[in-house]
C-alpha positions in Angstrom: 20.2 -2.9 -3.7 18.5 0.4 -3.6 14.8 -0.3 -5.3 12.5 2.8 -6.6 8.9 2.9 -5.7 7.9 2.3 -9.4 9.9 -0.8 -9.2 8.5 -2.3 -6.5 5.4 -1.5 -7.2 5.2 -2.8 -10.6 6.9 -6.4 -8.7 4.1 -6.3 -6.4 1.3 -5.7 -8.7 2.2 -9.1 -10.9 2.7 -11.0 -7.8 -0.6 -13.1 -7.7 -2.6 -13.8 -4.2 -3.2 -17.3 -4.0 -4.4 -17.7 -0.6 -1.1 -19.8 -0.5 0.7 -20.7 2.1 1.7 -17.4 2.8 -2.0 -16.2 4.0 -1.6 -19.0 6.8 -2.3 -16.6 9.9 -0.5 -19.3 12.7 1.3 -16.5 14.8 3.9 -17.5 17.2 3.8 -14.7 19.5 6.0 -14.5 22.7 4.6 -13.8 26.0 6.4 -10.8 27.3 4.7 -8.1 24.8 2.6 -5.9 27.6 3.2 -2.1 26.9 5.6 -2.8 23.8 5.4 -2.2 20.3 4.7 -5.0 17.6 5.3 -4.9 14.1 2.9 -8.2 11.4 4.8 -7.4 8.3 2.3 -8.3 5.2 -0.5 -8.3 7.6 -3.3 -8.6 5.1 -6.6 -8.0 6.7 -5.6 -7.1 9.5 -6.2 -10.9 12.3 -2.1 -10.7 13.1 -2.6 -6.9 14.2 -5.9 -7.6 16.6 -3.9 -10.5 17.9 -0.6 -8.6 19.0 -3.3 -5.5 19.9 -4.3 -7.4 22.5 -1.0 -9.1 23.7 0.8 -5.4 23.7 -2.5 -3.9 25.8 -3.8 -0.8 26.1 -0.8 0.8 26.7 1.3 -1.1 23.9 1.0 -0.3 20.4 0.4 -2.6 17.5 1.4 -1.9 13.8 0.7 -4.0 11.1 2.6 -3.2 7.2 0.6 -3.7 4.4 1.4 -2.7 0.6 -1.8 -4.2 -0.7 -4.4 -1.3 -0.1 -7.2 -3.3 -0.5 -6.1 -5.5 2.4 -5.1 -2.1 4.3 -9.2 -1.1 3.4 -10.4 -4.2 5.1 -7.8 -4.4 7.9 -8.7 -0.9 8.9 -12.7 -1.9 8.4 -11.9 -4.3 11.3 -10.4 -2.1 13.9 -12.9 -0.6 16.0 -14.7 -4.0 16.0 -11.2 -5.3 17.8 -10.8 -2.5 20.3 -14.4 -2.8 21.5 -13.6 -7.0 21.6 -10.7 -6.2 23.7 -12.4 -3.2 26.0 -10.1 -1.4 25.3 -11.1 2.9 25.5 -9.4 3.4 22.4 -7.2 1.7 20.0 -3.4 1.1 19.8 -3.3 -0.2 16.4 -1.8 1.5 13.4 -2.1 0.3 9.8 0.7 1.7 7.1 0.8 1.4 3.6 4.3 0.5 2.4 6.3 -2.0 0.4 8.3 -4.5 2.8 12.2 -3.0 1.2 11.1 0.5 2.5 9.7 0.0 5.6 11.8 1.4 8.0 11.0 4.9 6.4 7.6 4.7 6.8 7.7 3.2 10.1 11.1 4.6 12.0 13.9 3.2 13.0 14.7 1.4 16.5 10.7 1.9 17.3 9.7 -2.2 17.7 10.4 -4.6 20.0 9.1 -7.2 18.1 8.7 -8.1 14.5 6.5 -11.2 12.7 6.5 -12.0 9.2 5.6 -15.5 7.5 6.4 -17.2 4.8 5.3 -14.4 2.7 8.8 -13.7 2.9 10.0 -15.8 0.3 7.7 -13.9 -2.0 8.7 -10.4 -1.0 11.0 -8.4 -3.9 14.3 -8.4 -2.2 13.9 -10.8 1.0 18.0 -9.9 2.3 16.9 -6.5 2.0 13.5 -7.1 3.6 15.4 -8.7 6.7 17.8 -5.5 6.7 14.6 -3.1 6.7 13.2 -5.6 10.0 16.7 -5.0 11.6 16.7 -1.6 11.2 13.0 -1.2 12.8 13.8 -3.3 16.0 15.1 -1.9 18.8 18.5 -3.4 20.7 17.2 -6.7 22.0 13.8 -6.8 19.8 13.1 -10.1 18.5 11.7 -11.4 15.1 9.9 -14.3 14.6 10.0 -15.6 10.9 7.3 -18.4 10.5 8.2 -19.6 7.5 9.6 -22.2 4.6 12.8 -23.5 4.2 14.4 -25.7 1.8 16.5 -28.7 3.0 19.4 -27.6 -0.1 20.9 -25.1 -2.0 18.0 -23.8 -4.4 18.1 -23.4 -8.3 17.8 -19.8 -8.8 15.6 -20.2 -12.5 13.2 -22.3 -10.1 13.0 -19.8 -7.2 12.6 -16.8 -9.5 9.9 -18.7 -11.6 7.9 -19.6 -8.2 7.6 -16.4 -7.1 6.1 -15.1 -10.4 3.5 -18.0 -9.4 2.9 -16.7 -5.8 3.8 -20.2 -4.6 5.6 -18.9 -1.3 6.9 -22.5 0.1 8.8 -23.5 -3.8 10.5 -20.1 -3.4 11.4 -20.7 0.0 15.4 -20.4 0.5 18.0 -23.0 1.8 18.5 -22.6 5.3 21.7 -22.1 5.2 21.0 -18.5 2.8 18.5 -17.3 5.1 21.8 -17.6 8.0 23.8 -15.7 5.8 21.1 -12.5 5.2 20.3 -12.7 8.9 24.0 -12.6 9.3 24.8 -9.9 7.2 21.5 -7.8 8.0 23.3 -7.6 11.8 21.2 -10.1 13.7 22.5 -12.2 16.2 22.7 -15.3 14.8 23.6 -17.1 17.5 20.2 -16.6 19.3 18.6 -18.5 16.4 18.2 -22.1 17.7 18.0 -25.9 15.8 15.8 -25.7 12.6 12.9 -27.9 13.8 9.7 -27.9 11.8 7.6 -30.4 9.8 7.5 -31.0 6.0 5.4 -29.2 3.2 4.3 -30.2 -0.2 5.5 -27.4 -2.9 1.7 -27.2 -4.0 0.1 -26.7 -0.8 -2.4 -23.9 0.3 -3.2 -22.0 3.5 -6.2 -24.8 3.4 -3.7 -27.7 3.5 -5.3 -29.1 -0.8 -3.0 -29.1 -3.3 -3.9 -26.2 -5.6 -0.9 -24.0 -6.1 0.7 -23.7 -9.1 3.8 -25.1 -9.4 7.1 -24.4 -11.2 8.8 -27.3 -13.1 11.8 -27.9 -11.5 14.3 -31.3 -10.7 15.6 -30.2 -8.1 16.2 -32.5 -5.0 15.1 -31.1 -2.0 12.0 -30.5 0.4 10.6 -28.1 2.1 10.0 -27.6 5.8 8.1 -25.8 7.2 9.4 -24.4 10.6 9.7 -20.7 13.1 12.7 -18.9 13.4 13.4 -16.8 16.3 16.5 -14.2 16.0 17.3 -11.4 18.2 18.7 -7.9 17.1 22.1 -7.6 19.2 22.2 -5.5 22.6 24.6 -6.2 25.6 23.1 -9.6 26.5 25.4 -12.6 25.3 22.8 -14.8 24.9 25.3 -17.4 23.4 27.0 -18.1 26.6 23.6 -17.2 29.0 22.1 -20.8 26.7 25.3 -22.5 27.2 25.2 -21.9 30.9 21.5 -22.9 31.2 22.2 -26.0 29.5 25.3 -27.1 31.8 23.3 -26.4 34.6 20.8 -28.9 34.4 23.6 -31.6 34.5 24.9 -30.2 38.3 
């Protein structure tokens, strides 16, 4: 679904900043970033960019996506603060204003090699398409890493739609099984992403582990788990059958 700027900025504007679970800044970031471009999708103030900054180097370059411009305002307040921290001569960070469902026009297509988003995702107006947007952005063999809420069963829309209104980001987090089927029809390779592993999370928790956020009423039975999901954009690699072999061999 094709969304106009009015639309998503009138969706983003009601959505309420909680300092839920979704402002949790717990980055799993892989090793092999030096000289490559990084992506923090709802980087708020900016920690998720200085950290990839200085996993990408000097010569890397690290963009974090904001659509809050306050956050952009004190993100960008941080920056020099990070390059001197870092020694770096000059900076290789870039901070750009745009809503999550457009940002592969603001930032260009095939440009990142890796993308992170949290659990913010659950929040964000059209997450399918949100996952489509990070496809387009990474290049063949770019990974994104997803730390994030799951649910354990298939979700009650009414529930979902009325947690998101409340900013509660781990209620409106999907079943497991939906967040296969965007991956899936966004063009990931799904067979990259390994066993959902992760530990659980009360609907009403905050990014300071009390039990503040608003919750919708729901009877639903399922929980919540909280967990990282790694997925690679396809390239010539069959990583499938590279895992499979790895796994045989340590039985010869």
């Amino acid at each position: 679904m094709n969304y106009t700027i009015e639309e998503l900025k009138a969706y983003y504007d009601a959505l309420p900043d909680l300092h839920g679970w979704d402002a949790l800044c717990r980055m799993s970031i892989p090793k092999e970033l030096e000289r490559k471009t990084a992506i923090d999708l709802g980087c708020r103030k900016g920690k998720g960019v200085y950290k990839l900054s200085e996993q990408v180097g000097e010569q890397g370059r690290s963009i974090g996506v904001e659509w809050r411009a306050d956050m952009l305002e004190a993100a960008r307040a941080g920056e020099a603060r990070s390059v001197e921290k870092c020694g770096f001569a000059q900076s290789n960070m870039q901070f750009v204003e745009a809503f999550p469902e457009l940002m592969a026009e603001a930032v260009g297509e095939g440009v990142a090699h890796f993308v992170y988003v949290n659990c913010i995702l659950n929040l964000m107006r059209d997450p399918a398409q949100v996952l489509s947007q990070i496809r387009r952005v990474l290049a063949p063999g770019g990974l994104l890493v997803c730390d994030t809420v799951l649910a354990t069963g298939p979700r009650d829309a009414t529930v979902v739609a009325e947690a998101r209104k409340l900013g509660n980001a781990v209620q409106a987090a999907p079943f497991r099984k939906d967040l296969m089927t965007w991956l899936a029809s966004a063009g990931f390779d799904i067979s990259s992403v390994g066993a959902f592993a992760g530990h659980a999370v009360d609907a009403a928790a905050n990014a300071d582990g009390y039990l503040v956020v608003p919750v919708a009423p729901s009877d639903e039975h399922v929980s919540f788990v909280a967990t990282s999901v790694r997925v690679y954009a396809p390239d010539n690699i069959d990583r499938h059958n590279r895992k499979l072999a790895k796994d045989i061999n340590q039985f010869r």
